[in-house]
N, CA, C, O and CB atoms as a CASP TS submission, in Angstrom:
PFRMAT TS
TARGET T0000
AUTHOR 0000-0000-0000
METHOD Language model
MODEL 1
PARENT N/A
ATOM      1  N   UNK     1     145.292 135.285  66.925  1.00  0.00           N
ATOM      2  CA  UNK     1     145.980 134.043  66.696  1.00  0.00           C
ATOM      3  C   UNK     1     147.171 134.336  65.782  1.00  0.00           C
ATOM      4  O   UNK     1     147.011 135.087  64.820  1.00  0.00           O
ATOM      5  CB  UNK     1     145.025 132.972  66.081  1.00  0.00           C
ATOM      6  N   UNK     2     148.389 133.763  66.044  1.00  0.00           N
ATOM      7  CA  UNK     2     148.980 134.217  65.149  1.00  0.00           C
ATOM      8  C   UNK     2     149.430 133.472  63.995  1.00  0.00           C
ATOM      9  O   UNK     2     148.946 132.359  63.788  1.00  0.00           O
ATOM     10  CB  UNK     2     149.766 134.715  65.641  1.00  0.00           C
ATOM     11  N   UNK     3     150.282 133.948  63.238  1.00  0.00           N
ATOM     12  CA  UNK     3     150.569 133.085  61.717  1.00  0.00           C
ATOM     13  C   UNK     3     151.299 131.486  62.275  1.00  0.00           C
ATOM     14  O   UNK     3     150.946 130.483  61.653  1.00  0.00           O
ATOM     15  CB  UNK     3     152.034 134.201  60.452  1.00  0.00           C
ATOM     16  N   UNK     4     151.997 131.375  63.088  1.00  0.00           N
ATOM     17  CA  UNK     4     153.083 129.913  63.743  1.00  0.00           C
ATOM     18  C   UNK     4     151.422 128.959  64.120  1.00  0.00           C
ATOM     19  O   UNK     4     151.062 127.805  63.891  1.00  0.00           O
ATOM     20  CB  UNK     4     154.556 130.471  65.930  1.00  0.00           C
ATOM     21  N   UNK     5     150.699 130.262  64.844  1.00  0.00           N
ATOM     22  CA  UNK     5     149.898 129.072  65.722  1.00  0.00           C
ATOM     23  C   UNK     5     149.181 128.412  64.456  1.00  0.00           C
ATOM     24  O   UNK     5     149.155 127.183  64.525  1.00  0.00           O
ATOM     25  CB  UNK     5     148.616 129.711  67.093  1.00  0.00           C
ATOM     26  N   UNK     6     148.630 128.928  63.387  1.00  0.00           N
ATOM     27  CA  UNK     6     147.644 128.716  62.435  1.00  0.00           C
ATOM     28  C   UNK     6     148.665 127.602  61.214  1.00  0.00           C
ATOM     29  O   UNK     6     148.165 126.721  60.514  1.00  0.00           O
ATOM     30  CB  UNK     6     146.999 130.466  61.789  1.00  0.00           C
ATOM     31  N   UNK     7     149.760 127.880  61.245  1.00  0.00           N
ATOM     32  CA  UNK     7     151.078 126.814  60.513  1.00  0.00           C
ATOM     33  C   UNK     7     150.815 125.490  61.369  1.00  0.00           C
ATOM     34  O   UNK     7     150.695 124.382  60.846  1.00  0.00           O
ATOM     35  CB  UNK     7     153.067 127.470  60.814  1.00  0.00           C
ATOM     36  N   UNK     8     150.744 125.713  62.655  1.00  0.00           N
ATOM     37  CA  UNK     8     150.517 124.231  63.380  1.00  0.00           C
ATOM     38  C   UNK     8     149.417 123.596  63.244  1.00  0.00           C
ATOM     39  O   UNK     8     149.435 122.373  63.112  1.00  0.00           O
ATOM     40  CB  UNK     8     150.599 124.216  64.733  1.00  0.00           C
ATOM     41  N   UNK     9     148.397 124.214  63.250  1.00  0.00           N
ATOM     42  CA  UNK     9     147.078 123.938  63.561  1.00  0.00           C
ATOM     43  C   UNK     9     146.989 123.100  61.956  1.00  0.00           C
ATOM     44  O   UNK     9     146.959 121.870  61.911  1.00  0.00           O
ATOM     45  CB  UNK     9     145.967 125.483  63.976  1.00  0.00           C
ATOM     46  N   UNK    10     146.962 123.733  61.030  1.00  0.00           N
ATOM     47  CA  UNK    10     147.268 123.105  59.974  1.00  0.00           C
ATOM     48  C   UNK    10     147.739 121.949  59.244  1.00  0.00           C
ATOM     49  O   UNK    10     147.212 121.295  58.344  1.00  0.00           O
ATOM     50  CB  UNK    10     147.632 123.533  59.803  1.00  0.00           C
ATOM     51  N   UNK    11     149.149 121.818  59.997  1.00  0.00           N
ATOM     52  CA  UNK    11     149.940 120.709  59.778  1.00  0.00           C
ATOM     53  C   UNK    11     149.416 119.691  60.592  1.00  0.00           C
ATOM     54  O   UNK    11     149.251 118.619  60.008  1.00  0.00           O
ATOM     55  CB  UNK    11     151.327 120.938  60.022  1.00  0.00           C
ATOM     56  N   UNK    12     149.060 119.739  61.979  1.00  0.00           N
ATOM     57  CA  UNK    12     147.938 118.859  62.798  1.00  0.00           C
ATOM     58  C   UNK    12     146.797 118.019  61.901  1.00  0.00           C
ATOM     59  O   UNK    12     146.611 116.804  61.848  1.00  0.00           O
ATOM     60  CB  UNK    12     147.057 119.942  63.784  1.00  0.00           C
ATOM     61  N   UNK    13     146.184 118.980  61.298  1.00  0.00           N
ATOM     62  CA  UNK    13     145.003 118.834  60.509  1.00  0.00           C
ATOM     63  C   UNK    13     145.332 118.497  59.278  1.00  0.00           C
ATOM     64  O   UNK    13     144.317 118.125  58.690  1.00  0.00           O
ATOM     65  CB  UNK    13     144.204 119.932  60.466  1.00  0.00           C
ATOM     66  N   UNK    14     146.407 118.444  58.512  1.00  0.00           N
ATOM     67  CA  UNK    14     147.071 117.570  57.354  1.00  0.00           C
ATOM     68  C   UNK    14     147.519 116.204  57.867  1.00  0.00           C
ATOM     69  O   UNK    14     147.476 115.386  56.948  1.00  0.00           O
ATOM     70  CB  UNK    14     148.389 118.314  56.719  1.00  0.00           C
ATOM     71  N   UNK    15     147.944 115.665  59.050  1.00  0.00           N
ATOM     72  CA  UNK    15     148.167 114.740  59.321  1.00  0.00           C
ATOM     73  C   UNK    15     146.958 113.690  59.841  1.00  0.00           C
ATOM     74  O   UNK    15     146.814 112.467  59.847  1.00  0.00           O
ATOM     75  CB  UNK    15     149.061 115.041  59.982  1.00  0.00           C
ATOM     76  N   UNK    16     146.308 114.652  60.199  1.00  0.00           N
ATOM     77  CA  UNK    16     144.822 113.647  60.317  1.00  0.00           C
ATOM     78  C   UNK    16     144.034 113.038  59.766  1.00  0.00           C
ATOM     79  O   UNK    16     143.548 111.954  60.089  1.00  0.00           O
ATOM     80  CB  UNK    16     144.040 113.935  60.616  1.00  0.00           C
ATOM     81  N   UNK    17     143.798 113.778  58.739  1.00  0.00           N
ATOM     82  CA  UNK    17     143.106 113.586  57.317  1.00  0.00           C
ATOM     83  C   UNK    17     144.400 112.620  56.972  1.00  0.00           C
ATOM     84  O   UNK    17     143.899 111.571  56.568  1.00  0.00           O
ATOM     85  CB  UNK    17     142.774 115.210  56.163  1.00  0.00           C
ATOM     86  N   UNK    18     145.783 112.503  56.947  1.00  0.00           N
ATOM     87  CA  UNK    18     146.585 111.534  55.937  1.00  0.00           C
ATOM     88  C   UNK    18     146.415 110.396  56.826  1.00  0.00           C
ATOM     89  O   UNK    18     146.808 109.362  56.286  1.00  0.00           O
ATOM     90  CB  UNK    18     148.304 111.914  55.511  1.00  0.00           C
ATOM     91  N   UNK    19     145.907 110.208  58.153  1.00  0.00           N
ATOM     92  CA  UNK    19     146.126 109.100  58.724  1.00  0.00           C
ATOM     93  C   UNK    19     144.162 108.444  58.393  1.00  0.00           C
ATOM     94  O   UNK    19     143.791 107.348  57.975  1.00  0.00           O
ATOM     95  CB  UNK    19     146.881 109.437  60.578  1.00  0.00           C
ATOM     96  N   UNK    20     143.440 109.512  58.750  1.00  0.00           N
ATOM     97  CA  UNK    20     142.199 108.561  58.172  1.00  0.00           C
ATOM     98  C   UNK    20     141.908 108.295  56.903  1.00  0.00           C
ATOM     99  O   UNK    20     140.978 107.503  56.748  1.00  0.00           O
ATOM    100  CB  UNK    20     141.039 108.983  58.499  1.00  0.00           C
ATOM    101  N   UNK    21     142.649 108.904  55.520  1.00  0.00           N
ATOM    102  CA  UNK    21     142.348 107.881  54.363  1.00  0.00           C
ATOM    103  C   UNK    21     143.102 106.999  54.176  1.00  0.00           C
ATOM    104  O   UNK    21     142.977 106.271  53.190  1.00  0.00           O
ATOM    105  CB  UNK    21     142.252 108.318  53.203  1.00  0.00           C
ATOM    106  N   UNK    22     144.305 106.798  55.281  1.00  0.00           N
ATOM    107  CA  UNK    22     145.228 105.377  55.296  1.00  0.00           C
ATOM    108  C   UNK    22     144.364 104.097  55.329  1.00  0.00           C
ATOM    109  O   UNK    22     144.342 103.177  54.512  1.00  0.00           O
ATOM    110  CB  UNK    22     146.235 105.286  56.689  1.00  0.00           C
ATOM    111  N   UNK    23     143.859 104.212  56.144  1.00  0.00           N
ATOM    112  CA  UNK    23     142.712 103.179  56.974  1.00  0.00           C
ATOM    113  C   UNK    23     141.458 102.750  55.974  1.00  0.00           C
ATOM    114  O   UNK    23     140.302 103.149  56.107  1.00  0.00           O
ATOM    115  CB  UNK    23     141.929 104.101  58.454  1.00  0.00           C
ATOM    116  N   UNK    24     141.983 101.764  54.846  1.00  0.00           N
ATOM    117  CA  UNK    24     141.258 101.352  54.031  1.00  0.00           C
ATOM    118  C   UNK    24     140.257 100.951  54.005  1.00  0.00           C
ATOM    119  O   UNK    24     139.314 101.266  53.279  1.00  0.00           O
ATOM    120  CB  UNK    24     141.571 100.869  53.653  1.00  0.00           C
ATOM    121  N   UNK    25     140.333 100.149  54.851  1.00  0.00           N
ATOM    122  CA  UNK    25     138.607  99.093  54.941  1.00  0.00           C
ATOM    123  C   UNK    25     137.398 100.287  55.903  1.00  0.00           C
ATOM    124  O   UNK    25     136.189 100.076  55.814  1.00  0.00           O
ATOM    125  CB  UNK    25     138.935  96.943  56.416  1.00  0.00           C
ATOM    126  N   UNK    26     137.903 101.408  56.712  1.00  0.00           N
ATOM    127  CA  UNK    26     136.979 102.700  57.340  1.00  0.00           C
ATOM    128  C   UNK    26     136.553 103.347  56.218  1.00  0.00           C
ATOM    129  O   UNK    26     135.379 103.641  55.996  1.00  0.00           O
ATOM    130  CB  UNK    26     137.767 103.844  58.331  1.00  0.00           C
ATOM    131  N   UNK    27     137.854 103.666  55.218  1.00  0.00           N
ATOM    132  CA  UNK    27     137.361 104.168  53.871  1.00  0.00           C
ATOM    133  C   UNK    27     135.824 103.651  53.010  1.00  0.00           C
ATOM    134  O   UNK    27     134.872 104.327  52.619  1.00  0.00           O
ATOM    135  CB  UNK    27     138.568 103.774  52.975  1.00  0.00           C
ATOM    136  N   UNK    28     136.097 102.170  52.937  1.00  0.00           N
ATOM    137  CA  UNK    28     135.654 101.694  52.203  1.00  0.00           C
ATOM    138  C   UNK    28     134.065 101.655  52.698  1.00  0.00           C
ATOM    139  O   UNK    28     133.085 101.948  52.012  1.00  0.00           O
ATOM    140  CB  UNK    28     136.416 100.637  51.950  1.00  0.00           C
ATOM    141  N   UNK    29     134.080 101.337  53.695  1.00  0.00           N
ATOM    142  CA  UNK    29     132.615 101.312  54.447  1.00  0.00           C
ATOM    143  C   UNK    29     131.732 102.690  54.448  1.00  0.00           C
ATOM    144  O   UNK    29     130.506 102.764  54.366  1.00  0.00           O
ATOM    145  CB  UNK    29     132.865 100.941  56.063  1.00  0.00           C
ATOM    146  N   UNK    30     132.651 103.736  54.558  1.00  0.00           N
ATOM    147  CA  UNK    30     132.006 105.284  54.150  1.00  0.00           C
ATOM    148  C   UNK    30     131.472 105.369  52.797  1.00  0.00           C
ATOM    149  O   UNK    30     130.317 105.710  52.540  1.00  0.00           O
ATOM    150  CB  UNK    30     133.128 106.498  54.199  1.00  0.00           C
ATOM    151  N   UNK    31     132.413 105.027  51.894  1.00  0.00           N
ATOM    152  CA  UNK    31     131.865 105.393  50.908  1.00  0.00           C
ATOM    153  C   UNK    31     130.756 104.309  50.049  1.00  0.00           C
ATOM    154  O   UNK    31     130.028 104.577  49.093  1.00  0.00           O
ATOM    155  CB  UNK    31     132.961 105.825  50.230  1.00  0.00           C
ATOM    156  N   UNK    32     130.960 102.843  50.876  1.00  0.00           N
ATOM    157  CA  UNK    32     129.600 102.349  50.237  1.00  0.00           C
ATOM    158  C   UNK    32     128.114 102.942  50.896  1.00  0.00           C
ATOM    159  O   UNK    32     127.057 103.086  50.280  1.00  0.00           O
ATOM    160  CB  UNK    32     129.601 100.672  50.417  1.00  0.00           C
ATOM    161  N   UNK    33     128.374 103.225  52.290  1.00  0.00           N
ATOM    162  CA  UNK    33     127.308 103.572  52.850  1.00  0.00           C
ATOM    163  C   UNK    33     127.188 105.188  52.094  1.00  0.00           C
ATOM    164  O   UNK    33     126.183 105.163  51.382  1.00  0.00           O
ATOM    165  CB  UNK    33     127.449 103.404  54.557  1.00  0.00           C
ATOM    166  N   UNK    34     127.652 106.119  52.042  1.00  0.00           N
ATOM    167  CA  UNK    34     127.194 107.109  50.913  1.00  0.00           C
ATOM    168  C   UNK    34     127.359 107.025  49.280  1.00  0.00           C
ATOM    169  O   UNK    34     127.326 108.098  48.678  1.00  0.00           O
ATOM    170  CB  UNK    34     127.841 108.260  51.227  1.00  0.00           C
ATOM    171  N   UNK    35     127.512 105.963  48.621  1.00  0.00           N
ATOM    172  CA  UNK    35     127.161 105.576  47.565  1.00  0.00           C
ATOM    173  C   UNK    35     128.049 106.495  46.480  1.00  0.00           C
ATOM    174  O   UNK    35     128.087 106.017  45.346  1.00  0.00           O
ATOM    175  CB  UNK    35     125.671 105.629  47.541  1.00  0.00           C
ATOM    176  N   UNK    36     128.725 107.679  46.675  1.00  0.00           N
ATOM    177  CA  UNK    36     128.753 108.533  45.781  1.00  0.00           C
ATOM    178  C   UNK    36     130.174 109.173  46.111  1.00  0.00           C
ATOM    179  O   UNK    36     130.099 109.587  47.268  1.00  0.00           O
ATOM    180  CB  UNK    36     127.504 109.416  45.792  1.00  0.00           C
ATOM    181  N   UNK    37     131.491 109.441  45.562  1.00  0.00           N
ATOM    182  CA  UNK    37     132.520 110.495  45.664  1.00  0.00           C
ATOM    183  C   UNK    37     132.255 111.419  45.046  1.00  0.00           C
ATOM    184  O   UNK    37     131.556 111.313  44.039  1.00  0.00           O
ATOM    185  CB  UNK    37     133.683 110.241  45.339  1.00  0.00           C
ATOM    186  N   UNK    38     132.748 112.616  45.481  1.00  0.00           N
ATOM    187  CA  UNK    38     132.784 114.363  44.845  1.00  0.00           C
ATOM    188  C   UNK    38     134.350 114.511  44.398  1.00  0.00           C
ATOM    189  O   UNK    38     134.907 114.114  45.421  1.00  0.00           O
ATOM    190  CB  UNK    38     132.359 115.846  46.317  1.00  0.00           C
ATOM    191  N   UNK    39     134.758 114.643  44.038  1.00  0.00           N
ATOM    192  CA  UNK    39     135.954 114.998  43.845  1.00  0.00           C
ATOM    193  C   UNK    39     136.082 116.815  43.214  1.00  0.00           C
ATOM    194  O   UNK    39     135.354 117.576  42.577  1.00  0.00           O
ATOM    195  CB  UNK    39     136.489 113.792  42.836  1.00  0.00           C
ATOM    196  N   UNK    40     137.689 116.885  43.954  1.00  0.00           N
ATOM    197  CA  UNK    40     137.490 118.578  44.147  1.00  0.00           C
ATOM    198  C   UNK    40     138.992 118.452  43.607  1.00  0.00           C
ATOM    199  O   UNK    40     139.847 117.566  43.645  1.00  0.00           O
ATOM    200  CB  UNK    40     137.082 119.503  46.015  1.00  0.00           C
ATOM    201  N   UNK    41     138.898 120.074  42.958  1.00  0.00           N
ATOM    202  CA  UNK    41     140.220 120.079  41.970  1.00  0.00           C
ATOM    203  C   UNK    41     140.253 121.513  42.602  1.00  0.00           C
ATOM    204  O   UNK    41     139.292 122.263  42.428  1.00  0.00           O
ATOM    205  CB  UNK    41     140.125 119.812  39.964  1.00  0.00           C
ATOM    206  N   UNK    42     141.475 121.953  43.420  1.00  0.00           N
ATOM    207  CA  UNK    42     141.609 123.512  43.696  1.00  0.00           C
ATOM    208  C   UNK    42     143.007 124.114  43.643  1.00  0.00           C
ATOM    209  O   UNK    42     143.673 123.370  44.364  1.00  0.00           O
ATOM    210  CB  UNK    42     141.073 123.843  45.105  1.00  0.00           C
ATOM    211  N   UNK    43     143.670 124.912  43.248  1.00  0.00           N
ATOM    212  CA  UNK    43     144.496 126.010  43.255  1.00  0.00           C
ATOM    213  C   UNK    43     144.981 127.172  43.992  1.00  0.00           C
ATOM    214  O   UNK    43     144.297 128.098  44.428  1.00  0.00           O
ATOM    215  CB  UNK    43     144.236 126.359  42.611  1.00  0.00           C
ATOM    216  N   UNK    44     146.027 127.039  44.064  1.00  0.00           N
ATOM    217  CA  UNK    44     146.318 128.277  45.080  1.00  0.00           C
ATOM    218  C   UNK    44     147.769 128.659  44.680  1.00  0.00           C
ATOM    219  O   UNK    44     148.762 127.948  44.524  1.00  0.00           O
ATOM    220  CB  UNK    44     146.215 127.847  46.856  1.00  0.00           C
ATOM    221  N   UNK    45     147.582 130.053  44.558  1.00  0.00           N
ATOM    222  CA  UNK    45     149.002 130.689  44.251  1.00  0.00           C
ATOM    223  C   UNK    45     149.549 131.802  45.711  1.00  0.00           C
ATOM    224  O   UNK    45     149.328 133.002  45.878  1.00  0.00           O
ATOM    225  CB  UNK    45     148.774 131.753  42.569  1.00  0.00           C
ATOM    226  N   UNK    46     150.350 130.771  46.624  1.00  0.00           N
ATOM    227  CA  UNK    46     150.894 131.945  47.457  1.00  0.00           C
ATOM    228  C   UNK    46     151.494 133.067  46.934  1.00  0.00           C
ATOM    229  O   UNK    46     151.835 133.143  45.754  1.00  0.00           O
ATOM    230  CB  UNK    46     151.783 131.548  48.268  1.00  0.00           C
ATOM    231  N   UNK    47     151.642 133.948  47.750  1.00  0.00           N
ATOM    232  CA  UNK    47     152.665 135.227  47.390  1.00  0.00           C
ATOM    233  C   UNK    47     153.661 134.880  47.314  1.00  0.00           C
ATOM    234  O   UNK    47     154.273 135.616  46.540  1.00  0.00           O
ATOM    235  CB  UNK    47     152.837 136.305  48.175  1.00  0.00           C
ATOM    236  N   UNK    48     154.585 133.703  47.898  1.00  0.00           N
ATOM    237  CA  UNK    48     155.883 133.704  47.836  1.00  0.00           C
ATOM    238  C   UNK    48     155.992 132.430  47.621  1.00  0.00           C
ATOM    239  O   UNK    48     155.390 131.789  48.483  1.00  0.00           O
ATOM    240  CB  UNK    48     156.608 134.236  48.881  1.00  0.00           C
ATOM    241  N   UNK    49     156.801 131.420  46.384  1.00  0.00           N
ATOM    242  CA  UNK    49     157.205 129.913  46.846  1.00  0.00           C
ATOM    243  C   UNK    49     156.324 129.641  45.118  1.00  0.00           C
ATOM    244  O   UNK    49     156.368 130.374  44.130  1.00  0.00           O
ATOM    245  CB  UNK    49     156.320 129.036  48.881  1.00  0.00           C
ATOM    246  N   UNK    50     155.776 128.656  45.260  1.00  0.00           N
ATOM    247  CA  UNK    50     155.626 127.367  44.148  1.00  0.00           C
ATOM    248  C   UNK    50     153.907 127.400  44.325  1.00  0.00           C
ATOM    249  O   UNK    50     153.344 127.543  45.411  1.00  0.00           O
ATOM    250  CB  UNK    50     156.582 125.487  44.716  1.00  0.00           C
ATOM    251  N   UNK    51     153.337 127.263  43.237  1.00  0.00           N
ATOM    252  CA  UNK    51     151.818 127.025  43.141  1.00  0.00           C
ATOM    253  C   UNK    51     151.480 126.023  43.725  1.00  0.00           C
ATOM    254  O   UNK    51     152.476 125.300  43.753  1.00  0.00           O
ATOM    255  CB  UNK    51     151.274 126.896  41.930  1.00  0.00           C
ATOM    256  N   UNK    52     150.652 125.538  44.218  1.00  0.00           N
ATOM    257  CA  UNK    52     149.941 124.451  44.979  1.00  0.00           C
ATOM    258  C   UNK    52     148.819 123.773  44.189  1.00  0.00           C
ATOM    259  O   UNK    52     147.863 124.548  44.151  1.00  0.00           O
ATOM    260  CB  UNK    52     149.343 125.026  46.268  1.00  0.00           C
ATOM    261  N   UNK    53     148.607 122.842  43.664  1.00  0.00           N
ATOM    262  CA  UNK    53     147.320 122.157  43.204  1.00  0.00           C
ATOM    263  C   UNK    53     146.926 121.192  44.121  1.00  0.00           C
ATOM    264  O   UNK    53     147.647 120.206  44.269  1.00  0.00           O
ATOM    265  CB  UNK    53     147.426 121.496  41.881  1.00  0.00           C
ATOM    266  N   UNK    54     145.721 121.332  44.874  1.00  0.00           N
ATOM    267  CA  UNK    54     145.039 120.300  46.104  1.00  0.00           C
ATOM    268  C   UNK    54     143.977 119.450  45.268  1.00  0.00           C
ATOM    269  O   UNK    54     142.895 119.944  44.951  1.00  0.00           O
ATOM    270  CB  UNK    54     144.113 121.266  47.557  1.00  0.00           C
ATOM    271  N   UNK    55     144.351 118.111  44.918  1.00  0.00           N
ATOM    272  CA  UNK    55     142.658 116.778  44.532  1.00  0.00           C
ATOM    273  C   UNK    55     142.273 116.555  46.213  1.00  0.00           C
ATOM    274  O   UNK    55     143.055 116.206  47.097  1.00  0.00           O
ATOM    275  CB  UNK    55     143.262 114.395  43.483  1.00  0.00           C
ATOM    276  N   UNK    56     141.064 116.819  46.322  1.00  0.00           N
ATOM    277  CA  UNK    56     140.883 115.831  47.056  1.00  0.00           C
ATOM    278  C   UNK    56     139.326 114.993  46.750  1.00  0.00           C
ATOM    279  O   UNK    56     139.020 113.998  47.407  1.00  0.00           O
ATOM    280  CB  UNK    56     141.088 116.422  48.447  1.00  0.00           C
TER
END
């Protein structure tokens, strides 16, 4: 697979996830029915460019 295909696949999969926590009231029903958020704090330093900090 190469590095372009795995850049797309990616950006696909960033837009999906931004379009299902748009959708408030789907939100809202998930998380009463699991009662509980995790929240995740992660880091990443590419080789080349600007550090990245991901909440999700």
């Amino acid at each position: 697979m190469s590095e372009r295909t795995v850049s797309n696949l990616l950006a696909r999969y960033d837009e999906l996830v931004a379009l299902s926590w748009s959708d408030h009231e789907r939100l809202k029903l998930v998380l009463q029915a699991q009662q509980q958020v995790i929240l995740v704090i992660d880091g990443l330093q590419p080789d080349v460019g600007h550090e990245v900090l991901w909440v999700m």
